[in-house]
N, C-alpha and C positions, 0 to 999 in steps of 0.2 A: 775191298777196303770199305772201311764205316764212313759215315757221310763226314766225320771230322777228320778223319787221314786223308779225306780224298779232297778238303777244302784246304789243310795244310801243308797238303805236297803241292796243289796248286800256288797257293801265297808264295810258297818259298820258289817254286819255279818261275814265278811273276818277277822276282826277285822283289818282295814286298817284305816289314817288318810287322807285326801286330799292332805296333803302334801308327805306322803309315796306312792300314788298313780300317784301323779306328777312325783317324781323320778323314778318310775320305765316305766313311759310312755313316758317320756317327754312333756309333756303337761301340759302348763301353769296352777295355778292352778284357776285364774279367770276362764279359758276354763272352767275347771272342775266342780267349783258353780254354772257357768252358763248354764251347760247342766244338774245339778242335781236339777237346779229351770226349765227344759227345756224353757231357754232361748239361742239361738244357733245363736246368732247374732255375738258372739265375733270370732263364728268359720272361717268367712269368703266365707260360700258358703256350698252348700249341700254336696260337692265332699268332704272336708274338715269335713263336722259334722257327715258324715259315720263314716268314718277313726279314728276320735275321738270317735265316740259310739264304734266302735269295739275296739279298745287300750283298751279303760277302763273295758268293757265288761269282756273282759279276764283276767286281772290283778286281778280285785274282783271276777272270779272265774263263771259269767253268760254267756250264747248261746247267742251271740251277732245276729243271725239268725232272733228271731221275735223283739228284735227291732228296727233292719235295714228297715225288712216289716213294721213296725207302723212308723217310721220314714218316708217313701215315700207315705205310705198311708192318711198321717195326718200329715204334715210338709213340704214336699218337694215343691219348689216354682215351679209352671205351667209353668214360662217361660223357666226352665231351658232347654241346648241345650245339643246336642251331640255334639266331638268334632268334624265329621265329617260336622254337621249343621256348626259349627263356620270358618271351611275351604272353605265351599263352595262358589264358584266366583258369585257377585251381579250383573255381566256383563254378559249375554251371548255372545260367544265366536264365531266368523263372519270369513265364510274363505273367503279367498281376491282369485278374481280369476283373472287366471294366463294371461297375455296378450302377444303374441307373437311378437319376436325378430325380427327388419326390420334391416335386415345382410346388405342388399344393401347401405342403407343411411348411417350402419357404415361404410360401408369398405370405399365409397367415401368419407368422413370424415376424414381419414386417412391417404389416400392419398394424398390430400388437404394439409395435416398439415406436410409431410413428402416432399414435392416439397418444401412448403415455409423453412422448416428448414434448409433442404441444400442451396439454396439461400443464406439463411442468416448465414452460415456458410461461404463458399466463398465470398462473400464480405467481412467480417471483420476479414478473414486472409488476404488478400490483402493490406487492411490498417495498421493494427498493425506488419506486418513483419520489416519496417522501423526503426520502432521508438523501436521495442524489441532488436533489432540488437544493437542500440545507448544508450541503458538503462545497458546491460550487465557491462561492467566495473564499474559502479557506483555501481550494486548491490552486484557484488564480493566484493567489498569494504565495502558495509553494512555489507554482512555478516559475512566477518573479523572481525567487528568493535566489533561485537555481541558477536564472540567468544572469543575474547580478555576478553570483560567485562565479560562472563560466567567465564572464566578460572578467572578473578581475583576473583570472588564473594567467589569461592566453595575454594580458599587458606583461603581468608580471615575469611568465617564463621565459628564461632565452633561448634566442633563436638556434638553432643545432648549426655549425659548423662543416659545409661541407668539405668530406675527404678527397681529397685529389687521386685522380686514380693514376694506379700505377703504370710510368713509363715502360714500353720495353727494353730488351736488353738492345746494347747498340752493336751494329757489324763494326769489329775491329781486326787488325790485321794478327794476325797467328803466327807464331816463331817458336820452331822445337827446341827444346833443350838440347838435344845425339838425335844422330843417325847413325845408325846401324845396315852392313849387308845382311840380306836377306834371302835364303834358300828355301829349298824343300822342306829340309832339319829344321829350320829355325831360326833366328838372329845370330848373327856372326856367322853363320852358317853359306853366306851369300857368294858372289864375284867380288874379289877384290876389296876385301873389308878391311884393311889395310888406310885406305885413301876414302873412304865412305864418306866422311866428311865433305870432300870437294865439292859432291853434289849441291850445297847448301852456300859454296861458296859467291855467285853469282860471277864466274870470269871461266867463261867461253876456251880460255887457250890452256885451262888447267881442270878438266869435267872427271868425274869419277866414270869407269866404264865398266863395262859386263868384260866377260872372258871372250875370246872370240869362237864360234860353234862352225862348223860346217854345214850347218842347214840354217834356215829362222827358228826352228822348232827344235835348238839345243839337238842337232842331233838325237831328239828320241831317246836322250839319256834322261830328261827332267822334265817334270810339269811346268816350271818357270825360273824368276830369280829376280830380286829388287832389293826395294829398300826400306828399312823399318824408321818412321821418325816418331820420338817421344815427346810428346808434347808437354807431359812435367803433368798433368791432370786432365780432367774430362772435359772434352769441346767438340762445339760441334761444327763441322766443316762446311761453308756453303759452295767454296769456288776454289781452285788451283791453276796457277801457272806456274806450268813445268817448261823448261830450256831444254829441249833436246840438242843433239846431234842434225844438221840443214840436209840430212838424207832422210827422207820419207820410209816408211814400214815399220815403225814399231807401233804393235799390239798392246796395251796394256788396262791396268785397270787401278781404281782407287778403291781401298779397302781399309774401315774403319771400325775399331774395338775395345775394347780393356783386357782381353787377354790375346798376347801377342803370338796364335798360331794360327796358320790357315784356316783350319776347322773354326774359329772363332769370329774371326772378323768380317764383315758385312762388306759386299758392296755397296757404294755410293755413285759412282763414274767408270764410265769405260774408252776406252779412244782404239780407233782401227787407222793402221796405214798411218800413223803420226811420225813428224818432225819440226823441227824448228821451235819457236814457243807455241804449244801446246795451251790452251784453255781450254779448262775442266767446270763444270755447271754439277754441283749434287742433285740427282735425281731423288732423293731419299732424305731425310732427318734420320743419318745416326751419331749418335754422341758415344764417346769412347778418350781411352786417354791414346790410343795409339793409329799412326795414319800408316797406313804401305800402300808405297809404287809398286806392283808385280807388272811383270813382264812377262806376257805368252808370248810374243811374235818378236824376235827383235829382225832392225835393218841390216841392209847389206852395208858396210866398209868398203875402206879404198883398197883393200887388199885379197879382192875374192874371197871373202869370209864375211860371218854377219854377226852384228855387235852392238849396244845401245851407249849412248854417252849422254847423262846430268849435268847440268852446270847448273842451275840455277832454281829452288822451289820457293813460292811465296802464294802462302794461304790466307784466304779469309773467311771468317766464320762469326762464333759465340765462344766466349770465352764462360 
């Protein structure tokens, strides 16, 4: 098989989409089509279509090792250089040789220029001693005239106003507009998006919950699953309290953006082994209009099964 049948039979045995394979790599998903028709034009260069065979390699789960080798052995362009080839100078480099200093014709040079300055120094104090003598009162007089005008300028002008400098923004408390479930896919995509709202409700006897899994780790079916809140515009988070579930073990994480996919959004907080009310501290300044709970780890239930339960979110930040 070519190196793009054998990264596509892999994805699809991963049970991977192109698009879930883009999220987790970054990489465009045209790149993606195009290296799985290997067509590796979009990549921009061999150093580049490496890079991108190994990302994807690993993601669906194959030794990106022999298709690097088949990649160089059957792809790589002849011309391509080292960056060391791309540095080197097209000039060869000429050393200029040194020619000795004739000390004699400067010093006489010098000297030469050191008679005629004094000359010409004496002579034209000689001349202007006269007329500087005859110029004095007039210019005591200017310079009165001057200071008179300074003095009246600095009564007359006024004073400048100073600007008040500006306050900062103040910490205020943050409330979403929706909440949304949140999966793998996406918004709506979540546990229980039905009741998503409760989470935001603040009453403990009616919390929004996950689906219940047979492991903490969703069974191995999913990378996670939480919740998407819209905050209505861009802010920036500095702290959260989150209500859990009074069972310890849930894993999760605060992630903050303007577009509302995994690939997108930034971590800010993370918490291990949580329950109960939950405080969250931003380690980060990111600003975005979108905040998500994810969950990698949830707790165990009263029912030998493991499962996370919200009741209660309240942020504060920068609005």
């Amino acid at each position: 098989m070519t190196i793009g049948e054998t990264l596509a039979t892999a994805r699809r045995d991963a049970g991977l989409t192109i698009t879930q394979v883009s999220q987790r790599t970054r990489i465009r998903e045209t790149i993606i089509r195009g290296i799985e028709h290997d067509d590796y034009s979009p990549c921009g260069g061999d150093f580049y279509a490496r890079g991108n065979i190994r990302s994807i390699a690993r993601v669906v789960g194959t030794d990106p090792a022999p298709l690097i080798a088949e990649y160089d052995a059957t792809i790589r362009a002849p011309e391509e250089i080292t960056a060391a080839q791309a540095l080197e100078p097209t000039m060869p480099i000429r050393a200029v040789p040194k020619r000795r200093t004739n000390w004699t014709a400067i010093l006489a040079v010098v000297l030469l220029a050191l008679v005629g300055f004094l000359s010409f120094r004496l002579v034209s104090a000689h001349q202007t001693a006269a007329p500087a003598a005859a110029s004095r009162p007039a210019r005591h007089a200017a310079v009165r005239s001057t200071q008179a005008a300074h003095a009246t300028h600095h009564k007359l002008a006024p004073k400048p106003t100073p600007t008040p400098a500006a306050s900062p923004p103040a910490l205020t408390s943050l409330t979403p507009v929706s909440v949304q479930a949140f999966g793998p896919g996406g918004a709506g995509q979540g546990d229980n998006p039905q009741v998503a709202e409760l989470a935001i409700s603040g009453n403990p006897a009616t919390p929004w919950n996950t689906d219940w899994y047979a492991t903490p780790d969703f069974d191995s079916l999913q990378s996670g699953t939480g919740l998407l809140l819209d905050m209505g515009k861009t802010v920036t988070i500095t702290s959260a309290q989150i209500t859990l579930g009074s069972t310890p073990g849930a894993n999760l994480q605060l992630l903050v953006g303007n577009v509302p996919t995994l690939g997108s959004l930034q971590s800010v907080a993370t918490a291990d082994n949580a329950g109960g009310v939950l405080q969250l501290q931003a380690t980060r300044r990111v600003s975005g209009r979108y905040l998500l709970i994810w969950f990698t780890q949830l707790p165990p239930n009263n029912s030998g099964t493991y499962q996370a339960f919200v009741s209660g979110i309240s942020l504060k930040g920068y609005a």
